[in-house]
PDB file of N, CA, C, O and CB in Angstrom:
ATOM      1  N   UNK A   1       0.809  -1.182   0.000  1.00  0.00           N
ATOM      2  CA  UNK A   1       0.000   0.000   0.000  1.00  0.00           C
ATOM      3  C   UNK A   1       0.860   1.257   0.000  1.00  0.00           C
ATOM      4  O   UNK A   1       0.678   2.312  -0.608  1.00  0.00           O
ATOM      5  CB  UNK A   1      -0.925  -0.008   1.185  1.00  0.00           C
ATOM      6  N   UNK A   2       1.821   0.902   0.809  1.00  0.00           N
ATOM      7  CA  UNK A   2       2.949   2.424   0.379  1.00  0.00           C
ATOM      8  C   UNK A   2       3.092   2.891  -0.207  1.00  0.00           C
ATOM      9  O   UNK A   2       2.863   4.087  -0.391  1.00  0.00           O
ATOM     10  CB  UNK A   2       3.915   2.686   0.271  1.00  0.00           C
ATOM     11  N   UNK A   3       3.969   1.445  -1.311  1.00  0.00           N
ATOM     12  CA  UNK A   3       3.908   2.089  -2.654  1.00  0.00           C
ATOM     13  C   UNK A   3       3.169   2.638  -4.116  1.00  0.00           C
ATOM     14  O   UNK A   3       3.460   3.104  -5.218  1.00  0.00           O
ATOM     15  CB  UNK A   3       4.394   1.632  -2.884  1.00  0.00           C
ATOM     16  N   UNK A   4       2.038   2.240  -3.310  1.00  0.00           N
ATOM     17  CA  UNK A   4       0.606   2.880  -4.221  1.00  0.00           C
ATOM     18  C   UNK A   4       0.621   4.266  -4.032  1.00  0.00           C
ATOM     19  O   UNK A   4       0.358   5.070  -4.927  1.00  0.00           O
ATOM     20  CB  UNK A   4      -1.021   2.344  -3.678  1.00  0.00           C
ATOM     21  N   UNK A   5       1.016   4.649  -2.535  1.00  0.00           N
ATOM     22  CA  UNK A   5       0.266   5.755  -2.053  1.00  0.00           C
ATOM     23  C   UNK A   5       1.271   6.432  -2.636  1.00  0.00           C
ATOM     24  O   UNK A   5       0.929   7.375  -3.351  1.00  0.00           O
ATOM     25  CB  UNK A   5      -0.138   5.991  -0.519  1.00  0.00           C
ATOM     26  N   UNK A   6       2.939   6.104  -2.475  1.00  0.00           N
ATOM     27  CA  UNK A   6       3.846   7.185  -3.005  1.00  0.00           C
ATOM     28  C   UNK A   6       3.757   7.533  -4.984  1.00  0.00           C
ATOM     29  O   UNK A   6       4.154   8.516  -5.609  1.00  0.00           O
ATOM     30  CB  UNK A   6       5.549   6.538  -2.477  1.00  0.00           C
ATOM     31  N   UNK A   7       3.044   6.210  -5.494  1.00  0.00           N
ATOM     32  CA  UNK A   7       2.744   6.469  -7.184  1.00  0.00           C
ATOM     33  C   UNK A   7       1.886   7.021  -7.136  1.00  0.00           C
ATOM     34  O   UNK A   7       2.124   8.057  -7.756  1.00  0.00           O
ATOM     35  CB  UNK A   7       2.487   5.464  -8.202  1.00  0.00           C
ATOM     36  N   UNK A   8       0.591   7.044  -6.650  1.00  0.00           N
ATOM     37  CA  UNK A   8      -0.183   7.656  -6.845  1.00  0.00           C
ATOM     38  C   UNK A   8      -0.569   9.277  -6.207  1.00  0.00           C
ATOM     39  O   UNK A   8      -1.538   9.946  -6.563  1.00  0.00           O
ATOM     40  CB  UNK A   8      -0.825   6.797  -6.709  1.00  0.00           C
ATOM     41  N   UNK A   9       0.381   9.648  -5.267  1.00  0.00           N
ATOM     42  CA  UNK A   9      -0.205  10.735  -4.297  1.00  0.00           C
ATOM     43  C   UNK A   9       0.208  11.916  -5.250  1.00  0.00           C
ATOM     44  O   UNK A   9       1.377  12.051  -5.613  1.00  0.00           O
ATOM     45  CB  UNK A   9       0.509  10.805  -2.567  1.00  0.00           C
ATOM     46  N   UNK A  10      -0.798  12.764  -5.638  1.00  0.00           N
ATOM     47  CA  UNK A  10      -1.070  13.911  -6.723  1.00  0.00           C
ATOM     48  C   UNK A  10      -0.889  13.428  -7.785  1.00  0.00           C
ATOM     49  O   UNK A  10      -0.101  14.013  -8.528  1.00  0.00           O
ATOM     50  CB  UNK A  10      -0.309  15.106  -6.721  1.00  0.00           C
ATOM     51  N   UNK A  11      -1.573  12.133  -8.275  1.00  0.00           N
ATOM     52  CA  UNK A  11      -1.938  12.063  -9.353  1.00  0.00           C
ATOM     53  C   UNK A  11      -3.272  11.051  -9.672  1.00  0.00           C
ATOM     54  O   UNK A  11      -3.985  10.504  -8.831  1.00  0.00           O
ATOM     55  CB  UNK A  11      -0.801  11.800  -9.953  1.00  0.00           C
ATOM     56  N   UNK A  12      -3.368  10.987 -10.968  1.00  0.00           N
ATOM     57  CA  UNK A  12      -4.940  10.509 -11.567  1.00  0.00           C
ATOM     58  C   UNK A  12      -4.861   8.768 -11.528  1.00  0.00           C
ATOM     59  O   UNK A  12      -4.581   8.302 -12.632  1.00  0.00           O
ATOM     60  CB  UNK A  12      -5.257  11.171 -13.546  1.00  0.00           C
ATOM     61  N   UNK A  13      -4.993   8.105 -10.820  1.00  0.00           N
ATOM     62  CA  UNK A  13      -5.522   6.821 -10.982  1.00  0.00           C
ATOM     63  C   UNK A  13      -6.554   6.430 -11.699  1.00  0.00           C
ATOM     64  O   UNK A  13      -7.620   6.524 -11.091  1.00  0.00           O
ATOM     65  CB  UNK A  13      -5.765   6.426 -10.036  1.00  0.00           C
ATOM     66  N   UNK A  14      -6.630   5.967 -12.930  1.00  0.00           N
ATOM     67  CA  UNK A  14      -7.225   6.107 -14.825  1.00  0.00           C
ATOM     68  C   UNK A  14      -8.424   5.187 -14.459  1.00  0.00           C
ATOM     69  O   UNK A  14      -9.319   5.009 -15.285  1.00  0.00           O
ATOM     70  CB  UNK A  14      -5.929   5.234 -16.516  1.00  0.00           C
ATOM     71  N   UNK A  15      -8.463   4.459 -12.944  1.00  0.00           N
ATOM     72  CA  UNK A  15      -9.659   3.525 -12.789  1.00  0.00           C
ATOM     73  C   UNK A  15     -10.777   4.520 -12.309  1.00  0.00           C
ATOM     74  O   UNK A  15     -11.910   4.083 -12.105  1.00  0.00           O
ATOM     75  CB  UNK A  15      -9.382   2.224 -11.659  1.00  0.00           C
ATOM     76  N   UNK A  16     -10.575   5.427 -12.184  1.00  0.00           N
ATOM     77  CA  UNK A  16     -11.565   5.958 -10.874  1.00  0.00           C
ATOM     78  C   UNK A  16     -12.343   6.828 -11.897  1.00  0.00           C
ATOM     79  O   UNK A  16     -11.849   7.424 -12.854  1.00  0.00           O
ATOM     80  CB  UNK A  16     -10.726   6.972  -9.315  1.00  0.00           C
ATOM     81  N   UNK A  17     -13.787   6.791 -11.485  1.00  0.00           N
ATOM     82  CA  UNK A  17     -14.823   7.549 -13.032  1.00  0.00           C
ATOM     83  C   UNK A  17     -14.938   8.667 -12.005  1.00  0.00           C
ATOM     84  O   UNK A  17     -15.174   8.364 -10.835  1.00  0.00           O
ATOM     85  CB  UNK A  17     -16.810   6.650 -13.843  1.00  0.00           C
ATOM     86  N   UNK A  18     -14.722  10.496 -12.523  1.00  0.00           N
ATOM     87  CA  UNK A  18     -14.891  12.040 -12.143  1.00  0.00           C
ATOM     88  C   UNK A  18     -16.344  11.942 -11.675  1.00  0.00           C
ATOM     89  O   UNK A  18     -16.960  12.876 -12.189  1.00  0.00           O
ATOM     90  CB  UNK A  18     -14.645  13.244 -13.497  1.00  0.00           C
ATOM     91  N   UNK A  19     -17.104  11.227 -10.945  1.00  0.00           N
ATOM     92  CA  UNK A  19     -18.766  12.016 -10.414  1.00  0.00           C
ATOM     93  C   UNK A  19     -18.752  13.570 -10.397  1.00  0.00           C
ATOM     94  O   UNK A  19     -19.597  14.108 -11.112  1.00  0.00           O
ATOM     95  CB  UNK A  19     -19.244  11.604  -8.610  1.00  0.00           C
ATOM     96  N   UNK A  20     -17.963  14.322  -9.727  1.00  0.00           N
ATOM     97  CA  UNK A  20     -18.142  15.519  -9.160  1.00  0.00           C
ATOM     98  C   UNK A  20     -17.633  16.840 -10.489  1.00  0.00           C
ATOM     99  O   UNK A  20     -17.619  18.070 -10.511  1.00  0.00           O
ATOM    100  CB  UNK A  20     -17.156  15.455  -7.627  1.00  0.00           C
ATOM    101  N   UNK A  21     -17.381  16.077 -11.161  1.00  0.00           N
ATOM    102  CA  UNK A  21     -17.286  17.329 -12.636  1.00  0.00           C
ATOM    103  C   UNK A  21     -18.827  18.044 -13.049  1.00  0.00           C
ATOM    104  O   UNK A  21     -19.105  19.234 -13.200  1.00  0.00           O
ATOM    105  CB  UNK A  21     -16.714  16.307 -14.414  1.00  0.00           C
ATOM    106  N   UNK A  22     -19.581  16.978 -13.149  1.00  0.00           N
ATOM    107  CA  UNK A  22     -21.182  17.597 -13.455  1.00  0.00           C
ATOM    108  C   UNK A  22     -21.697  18.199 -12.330  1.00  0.00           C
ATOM    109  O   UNK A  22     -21.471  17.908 -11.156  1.00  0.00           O
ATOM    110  CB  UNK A  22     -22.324  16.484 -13.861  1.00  0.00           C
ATOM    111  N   UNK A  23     -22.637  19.339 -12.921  1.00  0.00           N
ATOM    112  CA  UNK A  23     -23.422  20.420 -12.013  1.00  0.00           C
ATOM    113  C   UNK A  23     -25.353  20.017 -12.634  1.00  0.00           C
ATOM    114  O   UNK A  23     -25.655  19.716 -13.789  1.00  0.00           O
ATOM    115  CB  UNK A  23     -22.646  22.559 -12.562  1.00  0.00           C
ATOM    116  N   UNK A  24     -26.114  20.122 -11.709  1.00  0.00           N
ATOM    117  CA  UNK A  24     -27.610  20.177 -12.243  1.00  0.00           C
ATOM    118  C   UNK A  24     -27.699  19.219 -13.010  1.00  0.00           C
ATOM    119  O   UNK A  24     -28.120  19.470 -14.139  1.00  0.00           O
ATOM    120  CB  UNK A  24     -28.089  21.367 -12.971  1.00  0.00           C
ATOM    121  N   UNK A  25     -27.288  17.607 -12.629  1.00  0.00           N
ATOM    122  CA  UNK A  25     -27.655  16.873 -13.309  1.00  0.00           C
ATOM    123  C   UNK A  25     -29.100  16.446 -13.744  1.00  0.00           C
ATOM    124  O   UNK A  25     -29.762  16.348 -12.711  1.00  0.00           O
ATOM    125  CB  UNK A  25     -27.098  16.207 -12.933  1.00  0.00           C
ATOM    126  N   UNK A  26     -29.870  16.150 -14.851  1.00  0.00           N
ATOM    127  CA  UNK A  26     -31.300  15.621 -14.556  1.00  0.00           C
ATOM    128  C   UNK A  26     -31.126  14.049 -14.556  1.00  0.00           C
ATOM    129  O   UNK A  26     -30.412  13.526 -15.412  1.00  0.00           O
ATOM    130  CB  UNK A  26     -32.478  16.141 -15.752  1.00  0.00           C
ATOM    131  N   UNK A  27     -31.701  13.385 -13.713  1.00  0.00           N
ATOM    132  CA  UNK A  27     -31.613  11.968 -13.501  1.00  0.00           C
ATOM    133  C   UNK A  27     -32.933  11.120 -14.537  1.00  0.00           C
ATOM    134  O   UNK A  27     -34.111  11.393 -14.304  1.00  0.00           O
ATOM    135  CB  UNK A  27     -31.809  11.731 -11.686  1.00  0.00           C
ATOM    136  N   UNK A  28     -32.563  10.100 -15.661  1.00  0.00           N
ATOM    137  CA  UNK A  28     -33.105   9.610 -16.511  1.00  0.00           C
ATOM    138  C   UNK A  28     -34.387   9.421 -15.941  1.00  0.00           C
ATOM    139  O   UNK A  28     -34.533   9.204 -14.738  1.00  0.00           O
ATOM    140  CB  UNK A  28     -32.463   8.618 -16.997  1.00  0.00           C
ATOM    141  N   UNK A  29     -35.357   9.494 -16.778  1.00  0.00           N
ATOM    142  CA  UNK A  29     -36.566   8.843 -16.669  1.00  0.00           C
ATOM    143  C   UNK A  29     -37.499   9.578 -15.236  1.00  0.00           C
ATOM    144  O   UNK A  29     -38.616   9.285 -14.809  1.00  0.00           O
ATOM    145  CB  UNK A  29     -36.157   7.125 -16.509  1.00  0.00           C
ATOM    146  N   UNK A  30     -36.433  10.692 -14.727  1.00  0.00           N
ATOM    147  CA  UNK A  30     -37.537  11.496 -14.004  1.00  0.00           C
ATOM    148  C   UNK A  30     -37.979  12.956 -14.183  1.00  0.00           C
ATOM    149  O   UNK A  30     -37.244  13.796 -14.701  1.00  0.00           O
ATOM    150  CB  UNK A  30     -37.226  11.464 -12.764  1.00  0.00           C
ATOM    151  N   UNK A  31     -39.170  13.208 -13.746  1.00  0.00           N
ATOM    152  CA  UNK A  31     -39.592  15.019 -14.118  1.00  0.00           C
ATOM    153  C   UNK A  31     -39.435  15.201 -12.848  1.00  0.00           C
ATOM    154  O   UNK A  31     -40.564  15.336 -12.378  1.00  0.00           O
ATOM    155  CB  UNK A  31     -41.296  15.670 -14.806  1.00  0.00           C
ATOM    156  N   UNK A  32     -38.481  15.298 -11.856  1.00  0.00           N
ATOM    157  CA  UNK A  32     -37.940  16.033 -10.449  1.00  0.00           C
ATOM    158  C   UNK A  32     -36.974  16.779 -11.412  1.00  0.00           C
ATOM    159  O   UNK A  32     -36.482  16.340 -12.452  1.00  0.00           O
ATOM    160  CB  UNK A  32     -37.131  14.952  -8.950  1.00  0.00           C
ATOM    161  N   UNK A  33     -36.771  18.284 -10.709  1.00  0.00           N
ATOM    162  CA  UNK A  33     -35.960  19.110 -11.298  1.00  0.00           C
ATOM    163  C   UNK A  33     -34.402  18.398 -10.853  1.00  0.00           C
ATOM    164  O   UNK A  33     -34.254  17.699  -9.850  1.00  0.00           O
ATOM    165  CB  UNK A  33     -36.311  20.710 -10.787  1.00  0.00           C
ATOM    166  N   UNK A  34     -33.248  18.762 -11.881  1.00  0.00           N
ATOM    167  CA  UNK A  34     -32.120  18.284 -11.732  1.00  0.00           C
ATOM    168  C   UNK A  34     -31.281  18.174 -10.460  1.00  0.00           C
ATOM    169  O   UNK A  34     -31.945  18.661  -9.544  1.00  0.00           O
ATOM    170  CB  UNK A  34     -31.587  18.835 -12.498  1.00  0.00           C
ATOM    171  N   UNK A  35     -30.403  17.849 -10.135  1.00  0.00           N
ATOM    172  CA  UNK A  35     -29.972  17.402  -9.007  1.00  0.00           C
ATOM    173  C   UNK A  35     -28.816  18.447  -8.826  1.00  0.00           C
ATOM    174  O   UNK A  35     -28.177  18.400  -9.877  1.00  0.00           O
ATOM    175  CB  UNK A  35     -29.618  15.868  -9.028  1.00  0.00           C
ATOM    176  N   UNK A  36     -28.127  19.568  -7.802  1.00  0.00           N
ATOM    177  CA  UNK A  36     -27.087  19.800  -8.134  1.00  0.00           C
ATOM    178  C   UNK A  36     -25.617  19.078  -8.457  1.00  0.00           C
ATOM    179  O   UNK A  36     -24.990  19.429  -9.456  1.00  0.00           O
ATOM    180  CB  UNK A  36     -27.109  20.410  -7.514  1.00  0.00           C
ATOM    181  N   UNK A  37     -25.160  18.171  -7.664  1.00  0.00           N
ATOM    182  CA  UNK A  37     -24.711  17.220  -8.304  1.00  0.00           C
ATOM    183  C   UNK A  37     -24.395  15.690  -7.751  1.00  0.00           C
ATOM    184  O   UNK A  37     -24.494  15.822  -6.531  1.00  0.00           O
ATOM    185  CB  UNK A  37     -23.749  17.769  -8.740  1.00  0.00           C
ATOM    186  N   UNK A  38     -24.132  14.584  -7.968  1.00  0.00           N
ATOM    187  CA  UNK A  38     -23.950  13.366  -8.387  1.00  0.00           C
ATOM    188  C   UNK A  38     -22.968  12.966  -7.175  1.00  0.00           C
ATOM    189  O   UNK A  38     -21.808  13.053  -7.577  1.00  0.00           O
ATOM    190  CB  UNK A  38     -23.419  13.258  -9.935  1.00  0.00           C
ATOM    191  N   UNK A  39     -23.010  12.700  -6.301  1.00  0.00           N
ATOM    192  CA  UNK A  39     -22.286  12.389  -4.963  1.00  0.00           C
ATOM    193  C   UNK A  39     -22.446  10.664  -4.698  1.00  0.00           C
ATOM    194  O   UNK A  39     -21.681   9.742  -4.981  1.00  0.00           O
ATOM    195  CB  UNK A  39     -23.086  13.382  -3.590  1.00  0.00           C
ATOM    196  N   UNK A  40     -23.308  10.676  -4.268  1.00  0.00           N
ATOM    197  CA  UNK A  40     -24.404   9.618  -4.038  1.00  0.00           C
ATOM    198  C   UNK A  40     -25.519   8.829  -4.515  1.00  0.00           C
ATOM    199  O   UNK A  40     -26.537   9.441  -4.841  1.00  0.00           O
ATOM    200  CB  UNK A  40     -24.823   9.896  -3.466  1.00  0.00           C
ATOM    201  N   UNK A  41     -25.482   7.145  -4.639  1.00  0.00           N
ATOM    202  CA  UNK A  41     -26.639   6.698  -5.235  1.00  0.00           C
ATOM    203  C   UNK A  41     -27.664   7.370  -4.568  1.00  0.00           C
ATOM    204  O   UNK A  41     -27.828   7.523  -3.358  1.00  0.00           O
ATOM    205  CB  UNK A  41     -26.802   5.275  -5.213  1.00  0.00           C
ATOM    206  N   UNK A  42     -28.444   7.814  -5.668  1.00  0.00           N
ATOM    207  CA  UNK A  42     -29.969   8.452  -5.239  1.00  0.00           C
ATOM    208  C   UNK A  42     -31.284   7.280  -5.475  1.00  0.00           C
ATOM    209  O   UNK A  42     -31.190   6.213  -6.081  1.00  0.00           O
ATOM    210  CB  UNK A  42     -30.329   9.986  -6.398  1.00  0.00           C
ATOM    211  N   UNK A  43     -31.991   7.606  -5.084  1.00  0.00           N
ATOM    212  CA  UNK A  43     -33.101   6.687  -5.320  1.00  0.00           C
ATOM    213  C   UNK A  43     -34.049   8.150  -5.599  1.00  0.00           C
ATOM    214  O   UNK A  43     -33.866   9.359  -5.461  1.00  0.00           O
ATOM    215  CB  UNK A  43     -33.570   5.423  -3.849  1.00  0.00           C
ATOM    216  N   UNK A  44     -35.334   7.109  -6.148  1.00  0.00           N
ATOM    217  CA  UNK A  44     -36.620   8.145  -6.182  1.00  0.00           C
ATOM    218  C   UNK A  44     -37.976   7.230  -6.834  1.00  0.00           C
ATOM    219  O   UNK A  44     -37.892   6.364  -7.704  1.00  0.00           O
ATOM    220  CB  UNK A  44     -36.206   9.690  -7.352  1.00  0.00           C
ATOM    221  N   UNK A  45     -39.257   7.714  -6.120  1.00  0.00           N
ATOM    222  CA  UNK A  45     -40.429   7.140  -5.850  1.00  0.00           C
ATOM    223  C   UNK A  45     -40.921   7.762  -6.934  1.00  0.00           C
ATOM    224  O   UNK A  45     -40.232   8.457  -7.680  1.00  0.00           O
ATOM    225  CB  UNK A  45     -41.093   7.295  -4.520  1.00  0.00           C
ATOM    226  N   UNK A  46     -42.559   7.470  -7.128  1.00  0.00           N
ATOM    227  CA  UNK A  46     -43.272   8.246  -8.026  1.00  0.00           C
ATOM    228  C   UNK A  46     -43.749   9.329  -7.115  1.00  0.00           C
ATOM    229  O   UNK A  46     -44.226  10.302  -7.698  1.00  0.00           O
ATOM    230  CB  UNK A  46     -44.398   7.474  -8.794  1.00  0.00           C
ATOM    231  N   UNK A  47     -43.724   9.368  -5.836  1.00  0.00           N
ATOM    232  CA  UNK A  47     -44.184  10.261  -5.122  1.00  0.00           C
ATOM    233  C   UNK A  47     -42.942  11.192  -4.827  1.00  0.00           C
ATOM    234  O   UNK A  47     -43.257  12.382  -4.792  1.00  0.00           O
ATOM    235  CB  UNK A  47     -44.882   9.669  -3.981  1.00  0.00           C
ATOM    236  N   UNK A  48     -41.457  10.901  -4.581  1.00  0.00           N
ATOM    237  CA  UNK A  48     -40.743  11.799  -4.091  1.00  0.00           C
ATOM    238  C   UNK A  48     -39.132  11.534  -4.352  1.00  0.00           C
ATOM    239  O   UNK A  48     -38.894  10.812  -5.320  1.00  0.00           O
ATOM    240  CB  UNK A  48     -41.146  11.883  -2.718  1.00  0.00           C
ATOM    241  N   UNK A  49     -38.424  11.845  -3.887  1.00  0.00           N
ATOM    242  CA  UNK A  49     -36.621  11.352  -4.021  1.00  0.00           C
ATOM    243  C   UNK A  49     -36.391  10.951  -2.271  1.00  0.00           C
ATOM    244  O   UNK A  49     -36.640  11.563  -1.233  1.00  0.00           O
ATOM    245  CB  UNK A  49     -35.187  13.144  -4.688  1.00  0.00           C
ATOM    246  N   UNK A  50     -35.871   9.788  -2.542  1.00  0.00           N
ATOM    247  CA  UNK A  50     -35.609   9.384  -1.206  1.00  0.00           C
ATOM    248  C   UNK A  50     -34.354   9.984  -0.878  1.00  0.00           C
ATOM    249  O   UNK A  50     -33.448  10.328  -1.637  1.00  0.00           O
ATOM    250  CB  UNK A  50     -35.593   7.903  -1.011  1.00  0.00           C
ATOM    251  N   UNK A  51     -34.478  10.093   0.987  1.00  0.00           N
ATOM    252  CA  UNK A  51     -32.824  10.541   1.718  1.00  0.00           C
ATOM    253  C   UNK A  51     -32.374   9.384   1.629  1.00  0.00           C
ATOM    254  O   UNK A  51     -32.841   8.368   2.143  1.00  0.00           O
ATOM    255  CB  UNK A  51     -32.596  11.143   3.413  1.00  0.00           C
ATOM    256  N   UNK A  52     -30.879   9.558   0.569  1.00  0.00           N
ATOM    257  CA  UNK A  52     -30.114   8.659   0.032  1.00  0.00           C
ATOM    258  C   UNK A  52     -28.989   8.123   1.698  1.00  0.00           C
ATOM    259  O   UNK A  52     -28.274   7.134   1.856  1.00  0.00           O
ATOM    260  CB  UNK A  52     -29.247   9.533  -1.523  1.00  0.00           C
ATOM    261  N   UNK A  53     -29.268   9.168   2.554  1.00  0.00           N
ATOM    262  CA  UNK A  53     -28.649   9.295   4.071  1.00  0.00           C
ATOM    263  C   UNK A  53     -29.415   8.490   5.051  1.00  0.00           C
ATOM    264  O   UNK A  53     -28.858   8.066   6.063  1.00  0.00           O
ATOM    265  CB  UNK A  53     -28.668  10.833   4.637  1.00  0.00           C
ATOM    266  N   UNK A  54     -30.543   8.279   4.826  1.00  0.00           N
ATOM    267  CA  UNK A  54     -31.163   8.101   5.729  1.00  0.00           C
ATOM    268  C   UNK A  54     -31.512   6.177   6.016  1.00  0.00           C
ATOM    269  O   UNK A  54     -32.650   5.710   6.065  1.00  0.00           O
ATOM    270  CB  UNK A  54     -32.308   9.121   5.428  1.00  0.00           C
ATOM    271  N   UNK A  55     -30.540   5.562   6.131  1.00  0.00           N
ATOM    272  CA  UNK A  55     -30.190   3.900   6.162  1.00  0.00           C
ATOM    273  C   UNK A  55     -32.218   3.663   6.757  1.00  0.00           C
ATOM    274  O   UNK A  55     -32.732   2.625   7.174  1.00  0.00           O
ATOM    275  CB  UNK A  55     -28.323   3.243   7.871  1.00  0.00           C
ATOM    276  N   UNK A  56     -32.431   4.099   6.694  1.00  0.00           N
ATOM    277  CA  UNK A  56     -34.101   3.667   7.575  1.00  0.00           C
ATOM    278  C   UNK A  56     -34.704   3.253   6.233  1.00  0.00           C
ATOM    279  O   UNK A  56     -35.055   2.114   5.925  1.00  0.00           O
ATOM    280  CB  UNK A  56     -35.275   5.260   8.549  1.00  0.00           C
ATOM    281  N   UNK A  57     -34.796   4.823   5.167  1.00  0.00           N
ATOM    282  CA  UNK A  57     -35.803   4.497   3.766  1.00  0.00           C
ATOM    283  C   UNK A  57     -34.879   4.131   2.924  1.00  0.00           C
ATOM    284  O   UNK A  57     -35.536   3.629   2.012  1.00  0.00           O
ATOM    285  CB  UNK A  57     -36.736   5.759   3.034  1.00  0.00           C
ATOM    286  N   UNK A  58     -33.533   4.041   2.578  1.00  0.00           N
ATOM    287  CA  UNK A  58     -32.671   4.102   1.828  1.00  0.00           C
ATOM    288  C   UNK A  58     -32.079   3.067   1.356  1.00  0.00           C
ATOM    289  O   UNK A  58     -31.816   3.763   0.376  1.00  0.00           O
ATOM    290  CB  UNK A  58     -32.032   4.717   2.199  1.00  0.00           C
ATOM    291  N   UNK A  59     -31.566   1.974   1.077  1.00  0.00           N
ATOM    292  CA  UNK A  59     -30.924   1.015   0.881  1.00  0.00           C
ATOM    293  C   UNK A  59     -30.501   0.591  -0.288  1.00  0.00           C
ATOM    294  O   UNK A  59     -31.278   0.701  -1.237  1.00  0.00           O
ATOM    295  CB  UNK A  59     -31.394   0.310   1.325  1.00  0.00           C
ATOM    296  N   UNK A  60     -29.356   0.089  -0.473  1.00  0.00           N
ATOM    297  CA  UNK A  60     -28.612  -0.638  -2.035  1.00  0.00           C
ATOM    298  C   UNK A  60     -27.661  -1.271  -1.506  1.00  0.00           C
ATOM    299  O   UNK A  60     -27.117  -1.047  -0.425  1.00  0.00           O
ATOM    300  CB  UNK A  60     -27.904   0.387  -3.337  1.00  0.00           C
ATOM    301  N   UNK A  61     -27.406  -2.214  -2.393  1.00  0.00           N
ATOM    302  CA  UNK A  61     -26.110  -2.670  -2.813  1.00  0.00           C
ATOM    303  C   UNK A  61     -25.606  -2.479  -3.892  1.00  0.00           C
ATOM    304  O   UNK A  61     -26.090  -1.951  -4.893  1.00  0.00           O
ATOM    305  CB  UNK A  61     -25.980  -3.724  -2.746  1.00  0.00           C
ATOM    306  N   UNK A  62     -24.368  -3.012  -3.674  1.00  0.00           N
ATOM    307  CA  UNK A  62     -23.678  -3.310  -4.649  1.00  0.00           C
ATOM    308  C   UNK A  62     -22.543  -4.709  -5.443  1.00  0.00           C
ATOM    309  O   UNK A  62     -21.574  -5.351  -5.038  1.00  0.00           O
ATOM    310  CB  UNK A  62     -23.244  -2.396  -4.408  1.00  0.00           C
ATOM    311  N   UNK A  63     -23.228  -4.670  -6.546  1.00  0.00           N
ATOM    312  CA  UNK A  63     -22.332  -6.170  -6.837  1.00  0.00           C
ATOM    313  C   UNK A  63     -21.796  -5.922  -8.099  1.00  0.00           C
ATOM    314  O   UNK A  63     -22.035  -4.972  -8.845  1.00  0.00           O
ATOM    315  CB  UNK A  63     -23.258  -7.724  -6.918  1.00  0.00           C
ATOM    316  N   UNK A  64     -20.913  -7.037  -8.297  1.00  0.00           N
ATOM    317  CA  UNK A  64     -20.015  -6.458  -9.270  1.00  0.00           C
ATOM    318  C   UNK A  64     -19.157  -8.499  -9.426  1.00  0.00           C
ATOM    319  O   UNK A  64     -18.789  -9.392  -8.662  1.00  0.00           O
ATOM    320  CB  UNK A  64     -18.759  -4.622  -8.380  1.00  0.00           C
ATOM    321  N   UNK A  65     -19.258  -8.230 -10.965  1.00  0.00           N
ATOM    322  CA  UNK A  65     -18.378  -9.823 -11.758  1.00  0.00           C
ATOM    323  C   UNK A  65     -17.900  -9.421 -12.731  1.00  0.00           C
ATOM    324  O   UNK A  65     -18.107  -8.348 -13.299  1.00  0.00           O
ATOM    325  CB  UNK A  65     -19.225 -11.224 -12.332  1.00  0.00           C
ATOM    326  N   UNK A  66     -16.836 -10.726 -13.153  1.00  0.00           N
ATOM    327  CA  UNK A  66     -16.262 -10.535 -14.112  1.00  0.00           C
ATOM    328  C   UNK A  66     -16.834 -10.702 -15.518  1.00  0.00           C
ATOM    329  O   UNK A  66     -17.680 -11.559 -15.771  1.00  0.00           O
ATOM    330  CB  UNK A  66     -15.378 -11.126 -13.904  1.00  0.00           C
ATOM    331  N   UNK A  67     -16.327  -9.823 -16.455  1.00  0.00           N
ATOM    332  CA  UNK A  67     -17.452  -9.605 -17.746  1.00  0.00           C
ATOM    333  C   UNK A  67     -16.195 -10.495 -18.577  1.00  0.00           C
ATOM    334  O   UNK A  67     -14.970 -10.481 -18.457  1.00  0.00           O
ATOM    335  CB  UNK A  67     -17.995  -7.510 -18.455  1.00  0.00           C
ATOM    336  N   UNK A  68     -17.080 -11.223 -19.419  1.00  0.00           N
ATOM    337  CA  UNK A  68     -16.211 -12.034 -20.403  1.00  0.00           C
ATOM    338  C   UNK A  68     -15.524 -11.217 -21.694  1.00  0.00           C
ATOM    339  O   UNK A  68     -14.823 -11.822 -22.505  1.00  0.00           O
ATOM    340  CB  UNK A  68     -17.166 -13.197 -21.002  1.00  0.00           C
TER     341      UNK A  68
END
């Protein structure tokens, strides 16, 4: 891990995707006005946008395999 930290410290690791470049995103397939920006999986109801914070209404995972 050291030596990750000393290759990599002030610079771009080419795996990692920019979230925080976009401003006022609109999120597909909804008419809620745009989001300022892209931090966090969001969720959203037909009634509202859930607190993506709030572990009570909130929940996801995540999974992930190898693609052939």
């Amino acid at each position: 891990m050291q030596a990750a930290r000393k290759r990599l410290f002030g610079s771009w690791e080419m795996t990692w995707i920019a979230y925080s470049m976009s401003h006022d995103v609109a999120l597909p397939g909804s008419d809620k006005k745009p989001i300022p920006f892209l931090m966090y999986p969001r969720g959203e109801t037909s009634g509202a946008r859930l607190d993506s914070l709030d572990p009570a209404v909130f929940r996801y995972s995540i999974h992930s395999s190898e693609m052939a």
